[in-house]
MDTraj code that builds the backbone (N, CA, C; nanometers):
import mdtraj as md
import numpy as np

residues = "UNK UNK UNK UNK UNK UNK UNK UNK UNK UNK UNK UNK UNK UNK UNK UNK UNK UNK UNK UNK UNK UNK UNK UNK UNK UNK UNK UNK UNK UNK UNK UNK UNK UNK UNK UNK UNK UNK UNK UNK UNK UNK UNK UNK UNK UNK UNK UNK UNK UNK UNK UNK UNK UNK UNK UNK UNK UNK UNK UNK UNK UNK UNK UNK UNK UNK UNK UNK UNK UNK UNK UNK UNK UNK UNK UNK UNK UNK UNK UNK UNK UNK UNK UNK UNK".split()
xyz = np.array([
    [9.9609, 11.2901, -23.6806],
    [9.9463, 11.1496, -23.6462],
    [10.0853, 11.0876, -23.6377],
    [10.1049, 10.9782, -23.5449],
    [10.2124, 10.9675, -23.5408],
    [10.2649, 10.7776, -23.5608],
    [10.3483, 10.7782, -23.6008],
    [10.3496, 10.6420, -23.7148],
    [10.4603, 10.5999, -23.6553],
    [10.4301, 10.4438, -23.6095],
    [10.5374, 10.3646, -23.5283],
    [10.5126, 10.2158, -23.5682],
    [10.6353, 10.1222, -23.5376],
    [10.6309, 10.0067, -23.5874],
    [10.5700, 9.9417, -23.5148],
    [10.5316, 9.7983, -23.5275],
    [10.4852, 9.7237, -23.4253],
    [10.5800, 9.6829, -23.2969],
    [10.7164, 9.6688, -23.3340],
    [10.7933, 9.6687, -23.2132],
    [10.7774, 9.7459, -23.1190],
    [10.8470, 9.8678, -23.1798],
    [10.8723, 9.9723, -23.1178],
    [10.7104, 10.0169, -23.0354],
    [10.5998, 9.9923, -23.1045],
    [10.4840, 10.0159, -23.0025],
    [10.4631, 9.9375, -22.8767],
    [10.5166, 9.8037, -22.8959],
    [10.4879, 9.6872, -22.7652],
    [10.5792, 9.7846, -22.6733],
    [10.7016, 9.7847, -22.7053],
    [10.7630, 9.8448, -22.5968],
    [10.7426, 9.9926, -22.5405],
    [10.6562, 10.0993, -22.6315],
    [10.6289, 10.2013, -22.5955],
    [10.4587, 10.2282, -22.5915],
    [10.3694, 10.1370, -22.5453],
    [10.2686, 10.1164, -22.5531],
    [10.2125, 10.2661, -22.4396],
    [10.2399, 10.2083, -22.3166],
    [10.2017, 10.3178, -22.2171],
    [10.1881, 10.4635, -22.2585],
    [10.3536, 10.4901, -22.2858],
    [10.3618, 10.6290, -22.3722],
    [10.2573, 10.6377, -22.5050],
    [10.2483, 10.5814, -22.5957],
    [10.1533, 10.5729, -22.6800],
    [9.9607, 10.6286, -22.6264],
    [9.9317, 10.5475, -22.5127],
    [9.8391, 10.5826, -22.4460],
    [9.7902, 10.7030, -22.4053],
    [9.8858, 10.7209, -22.3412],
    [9.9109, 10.8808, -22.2620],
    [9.8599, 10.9878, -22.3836],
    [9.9979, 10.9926, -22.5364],
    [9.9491, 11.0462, -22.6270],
    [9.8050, 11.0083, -22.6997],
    [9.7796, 10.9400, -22.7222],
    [9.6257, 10.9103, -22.7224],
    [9.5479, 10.9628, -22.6464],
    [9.5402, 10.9657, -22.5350],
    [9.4957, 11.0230, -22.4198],
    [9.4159, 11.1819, -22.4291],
    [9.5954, 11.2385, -22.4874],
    [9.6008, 11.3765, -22.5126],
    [9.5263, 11.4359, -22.6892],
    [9.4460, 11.3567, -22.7376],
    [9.3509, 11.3468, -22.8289],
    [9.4878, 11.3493, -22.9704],
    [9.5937, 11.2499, -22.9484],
    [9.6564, 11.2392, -23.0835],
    [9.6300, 11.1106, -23.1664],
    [9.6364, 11.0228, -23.2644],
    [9.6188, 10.9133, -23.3125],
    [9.7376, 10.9227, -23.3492],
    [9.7636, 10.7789, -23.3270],
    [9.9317, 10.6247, -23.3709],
    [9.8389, 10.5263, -23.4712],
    [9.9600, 10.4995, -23.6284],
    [9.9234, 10.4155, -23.6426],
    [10.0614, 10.3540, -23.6550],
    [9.9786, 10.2459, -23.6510],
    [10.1113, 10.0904, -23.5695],
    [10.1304, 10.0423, -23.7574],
    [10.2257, 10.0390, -23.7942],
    [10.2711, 9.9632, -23.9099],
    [10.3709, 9.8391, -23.8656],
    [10.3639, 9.7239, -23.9651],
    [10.4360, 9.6340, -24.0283],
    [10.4767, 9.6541, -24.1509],
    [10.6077, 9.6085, -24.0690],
    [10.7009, 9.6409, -24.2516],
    [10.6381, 9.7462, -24.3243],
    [10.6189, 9.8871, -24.2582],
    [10.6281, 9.9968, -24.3516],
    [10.4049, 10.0199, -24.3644],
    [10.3574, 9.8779, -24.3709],
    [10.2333, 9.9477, -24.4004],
    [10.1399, 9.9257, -24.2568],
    [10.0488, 10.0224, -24.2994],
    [9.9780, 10.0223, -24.1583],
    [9.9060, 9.8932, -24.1213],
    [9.8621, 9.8282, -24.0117],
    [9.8112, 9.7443, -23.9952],
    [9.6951, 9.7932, -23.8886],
    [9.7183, 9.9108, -23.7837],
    [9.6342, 9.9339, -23.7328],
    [9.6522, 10.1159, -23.6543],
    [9.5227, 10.1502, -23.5798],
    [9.5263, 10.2650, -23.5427],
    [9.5035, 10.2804, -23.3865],
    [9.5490, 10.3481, -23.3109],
    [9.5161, 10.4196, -23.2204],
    [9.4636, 10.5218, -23.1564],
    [9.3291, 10.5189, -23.1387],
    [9.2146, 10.6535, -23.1401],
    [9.1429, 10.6373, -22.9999],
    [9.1516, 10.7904, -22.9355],
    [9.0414, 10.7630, -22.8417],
    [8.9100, 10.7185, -22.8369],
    [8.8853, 10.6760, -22.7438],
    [8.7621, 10.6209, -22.7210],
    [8.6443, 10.7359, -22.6882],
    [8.5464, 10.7985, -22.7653],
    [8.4371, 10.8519, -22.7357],
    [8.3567, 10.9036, -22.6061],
    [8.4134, 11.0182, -22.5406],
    [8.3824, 11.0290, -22.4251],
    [8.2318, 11.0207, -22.3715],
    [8.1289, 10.9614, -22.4422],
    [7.9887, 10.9747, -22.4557],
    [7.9995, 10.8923, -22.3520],
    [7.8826, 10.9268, -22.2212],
    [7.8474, 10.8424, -22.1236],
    [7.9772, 10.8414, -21.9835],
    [8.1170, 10.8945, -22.0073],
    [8.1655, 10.8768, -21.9106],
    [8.1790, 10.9958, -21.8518],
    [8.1500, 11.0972, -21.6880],
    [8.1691, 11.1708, -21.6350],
    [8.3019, 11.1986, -21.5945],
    [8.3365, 11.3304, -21.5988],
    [8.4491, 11.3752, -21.5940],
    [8.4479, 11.3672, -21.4241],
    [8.5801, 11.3963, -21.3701],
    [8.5564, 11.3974, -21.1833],
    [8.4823, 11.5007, -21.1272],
    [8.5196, 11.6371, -21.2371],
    [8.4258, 11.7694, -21.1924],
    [8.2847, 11.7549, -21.1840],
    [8.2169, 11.6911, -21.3050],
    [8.0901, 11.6728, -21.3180],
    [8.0479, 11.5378, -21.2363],
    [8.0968, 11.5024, -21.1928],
    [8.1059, 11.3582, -21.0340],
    [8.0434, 11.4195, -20.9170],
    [8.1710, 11.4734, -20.9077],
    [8.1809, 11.5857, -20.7899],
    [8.0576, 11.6401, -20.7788],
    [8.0589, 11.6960, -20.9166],
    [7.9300, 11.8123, -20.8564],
    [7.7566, 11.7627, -20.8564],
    [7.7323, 11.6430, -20.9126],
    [7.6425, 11.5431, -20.8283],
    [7.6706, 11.5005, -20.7284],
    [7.7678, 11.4583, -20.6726],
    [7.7584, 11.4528, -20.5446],
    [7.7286, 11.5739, -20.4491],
    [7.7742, 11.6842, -20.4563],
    [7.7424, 11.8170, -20.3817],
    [7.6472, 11.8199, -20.3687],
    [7.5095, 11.8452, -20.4941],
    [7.4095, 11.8092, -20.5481],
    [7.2839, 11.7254, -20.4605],
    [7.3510, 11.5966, -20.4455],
    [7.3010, 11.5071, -20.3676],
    [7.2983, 11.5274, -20.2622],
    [7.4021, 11.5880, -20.1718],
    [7.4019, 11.5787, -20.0356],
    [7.3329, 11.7064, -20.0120],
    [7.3251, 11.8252, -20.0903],
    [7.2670, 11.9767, -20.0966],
    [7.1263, 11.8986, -20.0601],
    [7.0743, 11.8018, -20.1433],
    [6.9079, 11.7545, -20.1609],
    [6.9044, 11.6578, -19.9702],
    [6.9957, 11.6288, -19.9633],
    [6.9582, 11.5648, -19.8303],
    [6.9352, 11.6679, -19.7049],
    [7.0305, 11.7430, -19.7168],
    [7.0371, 11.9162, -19.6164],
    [6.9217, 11.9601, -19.6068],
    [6.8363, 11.9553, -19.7472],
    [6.7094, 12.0369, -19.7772],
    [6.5793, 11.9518, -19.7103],
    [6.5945, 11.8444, -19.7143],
    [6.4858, 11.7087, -19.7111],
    [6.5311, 11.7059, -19.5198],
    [6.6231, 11.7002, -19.5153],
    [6.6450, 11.6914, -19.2978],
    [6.6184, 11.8195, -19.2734],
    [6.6141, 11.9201, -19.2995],
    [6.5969, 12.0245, -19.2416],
    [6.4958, 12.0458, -19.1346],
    [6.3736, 12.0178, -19.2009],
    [6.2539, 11.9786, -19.1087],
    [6.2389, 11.9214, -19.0114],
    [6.3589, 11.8030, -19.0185],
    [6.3194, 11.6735, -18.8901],
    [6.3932, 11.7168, -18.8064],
    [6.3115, 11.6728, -18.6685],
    [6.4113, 11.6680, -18.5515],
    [6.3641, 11.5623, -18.4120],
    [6.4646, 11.5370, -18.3958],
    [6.4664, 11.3828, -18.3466],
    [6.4505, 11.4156, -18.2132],
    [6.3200, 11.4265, -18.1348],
    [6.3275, 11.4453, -17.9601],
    [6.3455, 11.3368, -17.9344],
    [6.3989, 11.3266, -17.8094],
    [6.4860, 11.2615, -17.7135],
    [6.6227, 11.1801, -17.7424],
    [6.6904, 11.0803, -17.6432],
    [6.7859, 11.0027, -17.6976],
    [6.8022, 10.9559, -17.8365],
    [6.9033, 10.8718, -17.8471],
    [6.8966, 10.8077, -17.9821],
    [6.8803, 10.6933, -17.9131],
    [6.8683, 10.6060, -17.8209],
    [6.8369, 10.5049, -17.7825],
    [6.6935, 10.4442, -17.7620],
    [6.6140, 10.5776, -17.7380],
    [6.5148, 10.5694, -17.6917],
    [6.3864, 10.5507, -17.8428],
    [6.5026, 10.6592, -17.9329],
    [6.4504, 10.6504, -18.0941],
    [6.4198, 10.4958, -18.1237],
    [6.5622, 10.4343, -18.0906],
    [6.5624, 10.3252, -18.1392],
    [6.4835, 10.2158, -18.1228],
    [6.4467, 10.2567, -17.9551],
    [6.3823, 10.1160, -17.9378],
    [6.2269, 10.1505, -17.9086],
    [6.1641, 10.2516, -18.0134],
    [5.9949, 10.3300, -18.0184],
    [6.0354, 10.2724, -18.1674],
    [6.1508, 10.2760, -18.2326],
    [6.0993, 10.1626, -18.3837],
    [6.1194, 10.1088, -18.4085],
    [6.1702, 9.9767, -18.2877],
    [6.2030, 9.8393, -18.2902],
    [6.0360, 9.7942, -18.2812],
    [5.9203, 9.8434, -18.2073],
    [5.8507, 9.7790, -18.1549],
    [5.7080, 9.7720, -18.3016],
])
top = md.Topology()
chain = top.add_chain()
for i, resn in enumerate(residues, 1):
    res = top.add_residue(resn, chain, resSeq=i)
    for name in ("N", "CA", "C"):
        top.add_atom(name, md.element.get_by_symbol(name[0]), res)
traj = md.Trajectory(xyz[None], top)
């Protein structure tokens, strides 16, 4: 854990983050005693980009499967205006 003043944290906040980030805890002291901590936040509920990603693949895999069947005779103009009416 890594132990920094309150100054020195305002000005190195970002960096602080980053290490946080990287699953370390800061605690922020005044005058020598701690006043507070720096801990990640609980990854419960937020998706990583991989696991994003791969609902989306997912999703569009389920649309591929679901159009497969259809097929649209004639124009697309002609589509359009047989379901305007």
């Amino acid at each position: 854990m890594k132990t920094v003043p309150v100054y020195e944290a305002k000005n190195r906040f970002s960096e602080l983050l980053a290490a946080v980030e990287q699953g370390e805890t800061v605690s922020i002291t005044r005058r020598g005693a701690p006043v507070a901590r720096l801990i990640a936040e609980p990854a419960t509920g937020k998706a990583s980009r991989n696991e994003v990603r791969k609902r989306i693949a997912a999703g569009f895999e389920r649309l591929r499967v679901l159009r497969a069947g259809i097929s649209l005779d004639g124009d697309l103009k002609t589509i359009a205006r047989e379901g305007a009416d």
